[in-house]
LUMZAZA-961788 format. One record per atom (N, C-alpha, C): z negated, x negated, y negated; chain. Coordinates in Angstrom, 1 decimal. Example, Ala and Ser with C-alpha at 12.3 -4.5 7.8 and 13.67 -1.06 7.14 Angstrom:
2
+--------+--------+--------+-------+
!      z !      x !      y ! kette !
+--------+--------+--------+-------+
!   -7.8 !  -13.2 !    5.7 !     A !
!   -7.8 !  -12.3 !    4.5 !     A !
!   -7.8 !  -13.2 !    3.3 !     A !
!   -7.1 !  -12.8 !    2.2 !     A !
!   -7.1 !  -13.7 !    1.1 !     A !
!   -7.9 !  -12.9 !    0.0 !     A !
+--------+--------+--------+-------+
REM end
This chain:
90
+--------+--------+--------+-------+
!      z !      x !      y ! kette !
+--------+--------+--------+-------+
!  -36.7 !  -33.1 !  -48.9 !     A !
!  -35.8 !  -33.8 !  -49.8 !     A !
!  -35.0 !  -34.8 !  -49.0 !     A !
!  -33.7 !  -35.1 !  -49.1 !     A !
!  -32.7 !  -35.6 !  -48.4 !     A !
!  -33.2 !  -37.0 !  -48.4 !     A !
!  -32.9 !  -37.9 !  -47.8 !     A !
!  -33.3 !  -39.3 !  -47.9 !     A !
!  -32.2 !  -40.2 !  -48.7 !     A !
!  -33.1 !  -41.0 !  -49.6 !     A !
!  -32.3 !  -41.7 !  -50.7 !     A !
!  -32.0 !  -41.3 !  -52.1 !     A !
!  -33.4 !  -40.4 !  -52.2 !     A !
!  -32.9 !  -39.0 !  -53.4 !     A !
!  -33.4 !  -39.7 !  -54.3 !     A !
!  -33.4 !  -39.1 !  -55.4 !     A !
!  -34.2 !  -40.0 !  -56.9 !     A !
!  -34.5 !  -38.0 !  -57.1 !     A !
!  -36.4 !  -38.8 !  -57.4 !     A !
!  -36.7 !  -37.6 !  -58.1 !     A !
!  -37.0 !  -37.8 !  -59.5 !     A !
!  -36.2 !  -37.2 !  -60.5 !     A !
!  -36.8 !  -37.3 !  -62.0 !     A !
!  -37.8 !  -36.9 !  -62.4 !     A !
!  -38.8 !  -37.4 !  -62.8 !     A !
!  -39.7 !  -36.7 !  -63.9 !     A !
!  -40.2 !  -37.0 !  -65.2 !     A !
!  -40.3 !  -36.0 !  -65.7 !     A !
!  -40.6 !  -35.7 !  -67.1 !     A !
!  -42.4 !  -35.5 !  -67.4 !     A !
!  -43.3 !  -36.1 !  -68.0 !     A !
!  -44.4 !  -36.3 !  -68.1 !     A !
!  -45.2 !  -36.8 !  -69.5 !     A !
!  -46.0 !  -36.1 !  -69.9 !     A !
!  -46.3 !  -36.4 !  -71.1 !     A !
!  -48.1 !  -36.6 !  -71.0 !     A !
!  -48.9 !  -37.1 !  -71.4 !     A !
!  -50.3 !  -37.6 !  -71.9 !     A !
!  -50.8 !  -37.3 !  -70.6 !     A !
!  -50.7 !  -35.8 !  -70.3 !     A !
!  -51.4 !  -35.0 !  -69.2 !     A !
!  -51.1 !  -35.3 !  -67.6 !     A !
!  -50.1 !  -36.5 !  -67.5 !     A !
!  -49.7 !  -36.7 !  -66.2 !     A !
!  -50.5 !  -36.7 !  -65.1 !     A !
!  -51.0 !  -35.4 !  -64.5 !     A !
!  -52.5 !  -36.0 !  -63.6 !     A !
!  -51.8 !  -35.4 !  -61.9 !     A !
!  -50.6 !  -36.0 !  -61.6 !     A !
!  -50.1 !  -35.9 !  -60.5 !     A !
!  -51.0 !  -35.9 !  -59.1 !     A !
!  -51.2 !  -37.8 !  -59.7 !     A !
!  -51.7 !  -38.3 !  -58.9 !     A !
!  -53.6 !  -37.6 !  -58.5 !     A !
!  -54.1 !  -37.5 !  -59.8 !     A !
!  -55.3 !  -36.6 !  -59.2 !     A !
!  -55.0 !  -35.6 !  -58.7 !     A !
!  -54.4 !  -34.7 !  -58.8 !     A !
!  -54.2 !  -33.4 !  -58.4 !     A !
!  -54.3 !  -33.8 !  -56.7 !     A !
!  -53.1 !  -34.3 !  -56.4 !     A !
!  -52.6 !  -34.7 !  -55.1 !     A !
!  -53.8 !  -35.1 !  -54.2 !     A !
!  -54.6 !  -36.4 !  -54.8 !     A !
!  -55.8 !  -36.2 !  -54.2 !     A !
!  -55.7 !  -37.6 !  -53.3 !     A !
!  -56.3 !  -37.3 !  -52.0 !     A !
!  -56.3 !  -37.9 !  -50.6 !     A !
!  -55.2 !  -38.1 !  -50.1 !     A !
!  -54.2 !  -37.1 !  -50.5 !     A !
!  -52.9 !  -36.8 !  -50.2 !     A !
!  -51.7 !  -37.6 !  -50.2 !     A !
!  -52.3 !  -38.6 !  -51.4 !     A !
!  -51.9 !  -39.5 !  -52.3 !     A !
!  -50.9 !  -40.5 !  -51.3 !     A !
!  -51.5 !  -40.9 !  -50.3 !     A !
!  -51.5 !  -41.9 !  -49.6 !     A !
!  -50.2 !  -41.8 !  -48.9 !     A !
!  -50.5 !  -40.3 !  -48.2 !     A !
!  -49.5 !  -39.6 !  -46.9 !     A !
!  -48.2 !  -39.8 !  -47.7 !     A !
!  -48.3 !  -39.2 !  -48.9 !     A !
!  -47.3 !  -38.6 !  -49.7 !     A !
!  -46.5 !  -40.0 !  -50.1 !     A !
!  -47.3 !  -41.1 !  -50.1 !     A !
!  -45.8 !  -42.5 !  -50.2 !     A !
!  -45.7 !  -42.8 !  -49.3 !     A !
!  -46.3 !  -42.9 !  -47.9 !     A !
!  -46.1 !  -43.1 !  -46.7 !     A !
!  -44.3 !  -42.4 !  -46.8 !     A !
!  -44.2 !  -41.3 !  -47.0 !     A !
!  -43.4 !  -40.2 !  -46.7 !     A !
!  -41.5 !  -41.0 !  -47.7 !     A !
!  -42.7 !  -41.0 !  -48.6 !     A !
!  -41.7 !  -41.0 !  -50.2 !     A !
!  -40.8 !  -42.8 !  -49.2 !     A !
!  -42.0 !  -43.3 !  -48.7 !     A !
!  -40.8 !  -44.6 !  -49.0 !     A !
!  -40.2 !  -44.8 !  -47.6 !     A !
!  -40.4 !  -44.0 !  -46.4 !     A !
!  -39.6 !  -43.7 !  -45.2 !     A !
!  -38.9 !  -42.9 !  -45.6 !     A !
!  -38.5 !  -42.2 !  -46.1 !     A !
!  -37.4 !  -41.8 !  -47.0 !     A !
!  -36.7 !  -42.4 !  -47.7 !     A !
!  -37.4 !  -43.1 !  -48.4 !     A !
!  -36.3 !  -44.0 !  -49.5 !     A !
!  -35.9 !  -43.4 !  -50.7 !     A !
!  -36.8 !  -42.7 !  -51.0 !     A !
!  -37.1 !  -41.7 !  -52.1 !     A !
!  -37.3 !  -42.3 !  -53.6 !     A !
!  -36.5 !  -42.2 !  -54.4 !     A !
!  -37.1 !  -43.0 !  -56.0 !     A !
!  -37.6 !  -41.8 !  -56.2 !     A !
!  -38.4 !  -42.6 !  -57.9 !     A !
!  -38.9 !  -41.4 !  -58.5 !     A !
!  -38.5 !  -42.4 !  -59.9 !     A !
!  -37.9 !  -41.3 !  -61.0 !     A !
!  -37.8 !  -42.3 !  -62.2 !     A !
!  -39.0 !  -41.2 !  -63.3 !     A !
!  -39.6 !  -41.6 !  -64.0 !     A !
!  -40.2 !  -41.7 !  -65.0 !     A !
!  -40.0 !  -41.3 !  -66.5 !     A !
!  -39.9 !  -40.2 !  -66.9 !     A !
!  -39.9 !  -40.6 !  -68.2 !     A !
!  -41.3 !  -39.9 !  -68.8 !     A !
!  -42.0 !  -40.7 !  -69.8 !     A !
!  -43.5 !  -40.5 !  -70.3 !     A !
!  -43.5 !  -41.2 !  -71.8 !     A !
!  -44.8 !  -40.5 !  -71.9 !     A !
!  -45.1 !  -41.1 !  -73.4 !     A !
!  -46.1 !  -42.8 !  -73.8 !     A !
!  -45.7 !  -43.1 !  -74.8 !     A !
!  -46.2 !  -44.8 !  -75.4 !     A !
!  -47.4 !  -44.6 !  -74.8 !     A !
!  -48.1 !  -44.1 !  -74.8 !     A !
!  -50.0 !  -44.0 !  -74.6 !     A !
!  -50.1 !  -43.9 !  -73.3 !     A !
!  -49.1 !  -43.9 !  -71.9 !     A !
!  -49.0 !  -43.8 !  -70.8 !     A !
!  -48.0 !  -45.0 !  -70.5 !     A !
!  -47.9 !  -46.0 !  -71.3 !     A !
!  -47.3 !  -46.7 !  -70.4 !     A !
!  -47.9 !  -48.2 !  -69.9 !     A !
!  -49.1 !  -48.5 !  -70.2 !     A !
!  -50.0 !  -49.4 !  -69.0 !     A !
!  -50.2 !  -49.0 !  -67.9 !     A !
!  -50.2 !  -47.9 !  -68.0 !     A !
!  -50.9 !  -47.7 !  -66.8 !     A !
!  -49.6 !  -47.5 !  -66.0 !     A !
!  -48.4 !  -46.8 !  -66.1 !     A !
!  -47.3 !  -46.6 !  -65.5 !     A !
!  -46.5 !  -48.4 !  -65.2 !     A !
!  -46.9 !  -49.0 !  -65.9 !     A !
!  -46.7 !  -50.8 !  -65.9 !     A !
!  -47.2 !  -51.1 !  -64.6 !     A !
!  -48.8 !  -50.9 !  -65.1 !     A !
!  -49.1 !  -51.3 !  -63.4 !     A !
!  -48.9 !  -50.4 !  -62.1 !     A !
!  -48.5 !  -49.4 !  -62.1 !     A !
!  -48.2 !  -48.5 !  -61.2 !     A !
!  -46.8 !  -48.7 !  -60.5 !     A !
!  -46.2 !  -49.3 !  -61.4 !     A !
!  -44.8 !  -49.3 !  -61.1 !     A !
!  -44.6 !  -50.9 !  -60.3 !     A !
!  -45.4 !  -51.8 !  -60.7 !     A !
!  -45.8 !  -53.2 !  -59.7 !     A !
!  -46.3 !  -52.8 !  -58.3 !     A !
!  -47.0 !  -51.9 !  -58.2 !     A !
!  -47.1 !  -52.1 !  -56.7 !     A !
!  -46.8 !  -50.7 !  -56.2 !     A !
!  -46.1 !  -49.5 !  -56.5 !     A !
!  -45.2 !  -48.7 !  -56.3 !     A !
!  -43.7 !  -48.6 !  -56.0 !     A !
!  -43.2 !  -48.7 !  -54.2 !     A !
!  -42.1 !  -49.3 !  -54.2 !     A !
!  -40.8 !  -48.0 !  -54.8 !     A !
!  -40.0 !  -48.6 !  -55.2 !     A !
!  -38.9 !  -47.5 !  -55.6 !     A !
!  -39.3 !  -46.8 !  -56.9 !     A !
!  -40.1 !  -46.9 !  -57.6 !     A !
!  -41.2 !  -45.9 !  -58.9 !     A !
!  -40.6 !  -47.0 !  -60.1 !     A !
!  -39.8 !  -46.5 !  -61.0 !     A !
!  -39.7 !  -46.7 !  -62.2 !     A !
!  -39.7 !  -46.1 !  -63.6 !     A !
!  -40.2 !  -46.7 !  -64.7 !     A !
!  -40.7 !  -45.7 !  -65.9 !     A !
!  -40.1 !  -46.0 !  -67.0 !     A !
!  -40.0 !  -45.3 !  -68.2 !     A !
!  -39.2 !  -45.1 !  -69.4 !     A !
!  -40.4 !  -44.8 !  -70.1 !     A !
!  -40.1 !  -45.0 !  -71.6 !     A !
!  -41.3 !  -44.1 !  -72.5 !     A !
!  -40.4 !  -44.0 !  -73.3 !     A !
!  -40.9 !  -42.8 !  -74.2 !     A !
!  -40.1 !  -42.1 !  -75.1 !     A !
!  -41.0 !  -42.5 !  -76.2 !     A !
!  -40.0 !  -43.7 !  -76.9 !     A !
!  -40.8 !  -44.5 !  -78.3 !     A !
!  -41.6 !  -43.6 !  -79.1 !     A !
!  -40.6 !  -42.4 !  -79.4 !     A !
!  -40.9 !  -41.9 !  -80.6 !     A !
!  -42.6 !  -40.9 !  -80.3 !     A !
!  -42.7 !  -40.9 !  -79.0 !     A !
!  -43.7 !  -39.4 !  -78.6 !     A !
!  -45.2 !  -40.7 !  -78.3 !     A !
!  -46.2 !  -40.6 !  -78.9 !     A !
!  -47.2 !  -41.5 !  -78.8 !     A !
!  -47.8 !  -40.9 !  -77.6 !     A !
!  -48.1 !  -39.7 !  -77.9 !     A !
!  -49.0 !  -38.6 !  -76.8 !     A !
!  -48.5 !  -37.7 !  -77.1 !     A !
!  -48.9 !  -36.2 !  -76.1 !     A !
!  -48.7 !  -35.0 !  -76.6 !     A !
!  -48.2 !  -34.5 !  -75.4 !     A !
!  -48.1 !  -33.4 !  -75.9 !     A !
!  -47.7 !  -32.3 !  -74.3 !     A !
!  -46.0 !  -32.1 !  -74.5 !     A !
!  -45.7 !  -32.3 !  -72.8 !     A !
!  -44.2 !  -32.4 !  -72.6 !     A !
!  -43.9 !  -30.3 !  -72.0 !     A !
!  -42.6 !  -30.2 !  -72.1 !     A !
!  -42.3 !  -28.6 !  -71.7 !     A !
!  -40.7 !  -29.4 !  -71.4 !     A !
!  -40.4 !  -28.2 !  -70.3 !     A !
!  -38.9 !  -28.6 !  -69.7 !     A !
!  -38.6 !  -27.3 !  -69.8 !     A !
!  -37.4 !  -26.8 !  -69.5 !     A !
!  -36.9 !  -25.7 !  -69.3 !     A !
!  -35.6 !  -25.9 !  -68.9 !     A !
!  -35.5 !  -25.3 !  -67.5 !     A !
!  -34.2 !  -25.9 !  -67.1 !     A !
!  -33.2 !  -24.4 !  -66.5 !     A !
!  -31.9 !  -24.8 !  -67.4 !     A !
!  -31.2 !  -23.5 !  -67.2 !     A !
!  -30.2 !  -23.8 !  -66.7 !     A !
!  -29.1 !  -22.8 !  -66.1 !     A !
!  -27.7 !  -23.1 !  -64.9 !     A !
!  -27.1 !  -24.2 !  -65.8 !     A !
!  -26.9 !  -23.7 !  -67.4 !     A !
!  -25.8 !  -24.8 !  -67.8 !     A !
!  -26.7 !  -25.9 !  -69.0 !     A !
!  -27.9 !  -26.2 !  -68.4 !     A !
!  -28.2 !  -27.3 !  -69.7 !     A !
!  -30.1 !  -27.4 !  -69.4 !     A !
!  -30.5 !  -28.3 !  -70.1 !     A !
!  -32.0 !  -29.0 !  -69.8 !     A !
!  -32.3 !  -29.2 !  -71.5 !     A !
!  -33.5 !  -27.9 !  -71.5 !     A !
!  -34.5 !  -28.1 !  -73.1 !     A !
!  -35.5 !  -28.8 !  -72.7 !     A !
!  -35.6 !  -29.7 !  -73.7 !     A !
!  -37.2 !  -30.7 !  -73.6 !     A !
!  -37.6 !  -30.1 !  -74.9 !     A !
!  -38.9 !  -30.1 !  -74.4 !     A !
!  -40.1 !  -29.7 !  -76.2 !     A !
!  -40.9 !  -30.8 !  -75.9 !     A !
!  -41.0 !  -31.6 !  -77.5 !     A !
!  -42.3 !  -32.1 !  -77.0 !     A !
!  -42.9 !  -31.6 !  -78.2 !     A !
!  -44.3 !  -31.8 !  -78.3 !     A !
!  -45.4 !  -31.6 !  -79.0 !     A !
!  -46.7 !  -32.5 !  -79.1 !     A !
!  -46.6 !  -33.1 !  -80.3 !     A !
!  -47.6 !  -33.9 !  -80.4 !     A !
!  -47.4 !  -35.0 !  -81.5 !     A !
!  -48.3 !  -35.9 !  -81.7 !     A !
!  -48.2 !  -36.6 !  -82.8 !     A !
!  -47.0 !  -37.0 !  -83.4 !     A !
+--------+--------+--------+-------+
REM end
């Protein structure tokens, strides 16, 4: 990824990035912020403490919540001329 990029994401209840990633975790902002790499956020009400505190000591990492979505599972679909969001859930 080019330096200075913003990566968007889209994230709903299930955001388990960071577990997935692992040990990894660590390398992977090392990387992200010699880069100068953002990352913006968008998630649900029931994910946003924790993304509060994440975003304090995460340099460049900012978050959104989507008022209306409490929890629930997010779906993207992204086509040449346009971006479907589904959400599902309460």
């Amino acid at each position: 990824m080019p330096e200075g990029s913003t990566v968007d994401v889209i994230g709903g209840s299930e955001n388990q990035f960071i577990e997935i990633i692992g040990e990894e975790m660590e390398e992977y902002e090392k990387i992200r912020n010699r880069k100068n790499i953002h990352v913006r956020l968008l998630t649900t009400v029931d994910q946003a403490e924790r993304f509060k505190k994440m975003s304090a000591v995460r340099k460049n990492f900012v978050f959104r919540v989507i008022p209306f979505l409490q929890s629930g599972i997010t779906d993207a679909d992204i086509w040449p001329d346009g971006l479907v969001l589904k959400f599902y859930g309460d």
